[in-house]
C-alpha positions in Angstrom: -21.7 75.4 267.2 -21.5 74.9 263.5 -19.6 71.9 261.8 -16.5 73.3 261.1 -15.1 74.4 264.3 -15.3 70.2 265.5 -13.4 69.1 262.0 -10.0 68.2 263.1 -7.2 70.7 262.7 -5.0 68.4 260.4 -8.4 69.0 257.2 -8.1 72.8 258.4 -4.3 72.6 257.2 -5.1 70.8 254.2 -7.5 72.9 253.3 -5.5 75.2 253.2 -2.8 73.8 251.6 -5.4 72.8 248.5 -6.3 76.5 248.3 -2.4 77.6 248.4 -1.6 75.1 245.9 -4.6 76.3 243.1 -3.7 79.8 244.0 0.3 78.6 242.6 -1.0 77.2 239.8 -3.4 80.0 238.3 -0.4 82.4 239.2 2.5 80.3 237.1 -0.1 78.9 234.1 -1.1 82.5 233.9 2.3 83.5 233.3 3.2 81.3 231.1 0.6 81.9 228.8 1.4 85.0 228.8 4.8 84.7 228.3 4.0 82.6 225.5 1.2 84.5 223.4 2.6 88.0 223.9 6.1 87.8 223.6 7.4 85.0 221.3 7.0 84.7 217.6 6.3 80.9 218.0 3.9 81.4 220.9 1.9 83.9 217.6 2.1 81.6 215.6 0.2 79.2 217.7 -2.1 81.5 218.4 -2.9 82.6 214.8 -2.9 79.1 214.6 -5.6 78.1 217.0 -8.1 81.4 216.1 -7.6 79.8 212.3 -8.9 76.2 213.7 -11.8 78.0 215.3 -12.8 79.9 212.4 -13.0 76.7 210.2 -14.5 74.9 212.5 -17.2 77.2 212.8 -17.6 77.6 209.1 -17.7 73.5 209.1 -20.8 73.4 211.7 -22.7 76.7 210.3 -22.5 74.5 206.9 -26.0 72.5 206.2 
C-alpha cells in the first residue's frame, strides 16, 4: 500500500481545497491583467510605462 491511501481524509480535502483555491486565483489575476493591459488607456500607459523602465534599466547594466 503506498502512503497516501493511510493519510487521513480531512489532508485529502485540504488538498484539495489548496489546489481549488490556486486554480481561483490564476483564473481572476489572469483576468484582471488582462482587463487591465488590453482594454484601458491607463492600464497602456502602465504598460508602456513598465517596458520603458526595462529598457533603461538594461541600457544602465549593459553600461561599463
Amino acid at each position: 500500500m503506498n502512503n497516501l491511501s493511510r493519510k487521513p481524509a480531512s489532508f485529502r480535502s485540504l488538498r484539495r481545497q489548496s489546489g481549488q483555491s490556486m486554480i481561483e486565483y490564476t483564473v481572476i489575476a489572469a483576468g484582471l491583467a488582462v482587463l487591465l493591459f488590453v482594454s484601458t488607456p491607463v492600464g497602456q500607459q502602465l504598460a508602456q510605462a513598465i517596458r520603458t523602465f526595462y529598457a533603461d534599466l538594461t541600457l544602465f547594466l549593459s553600461l561599463p
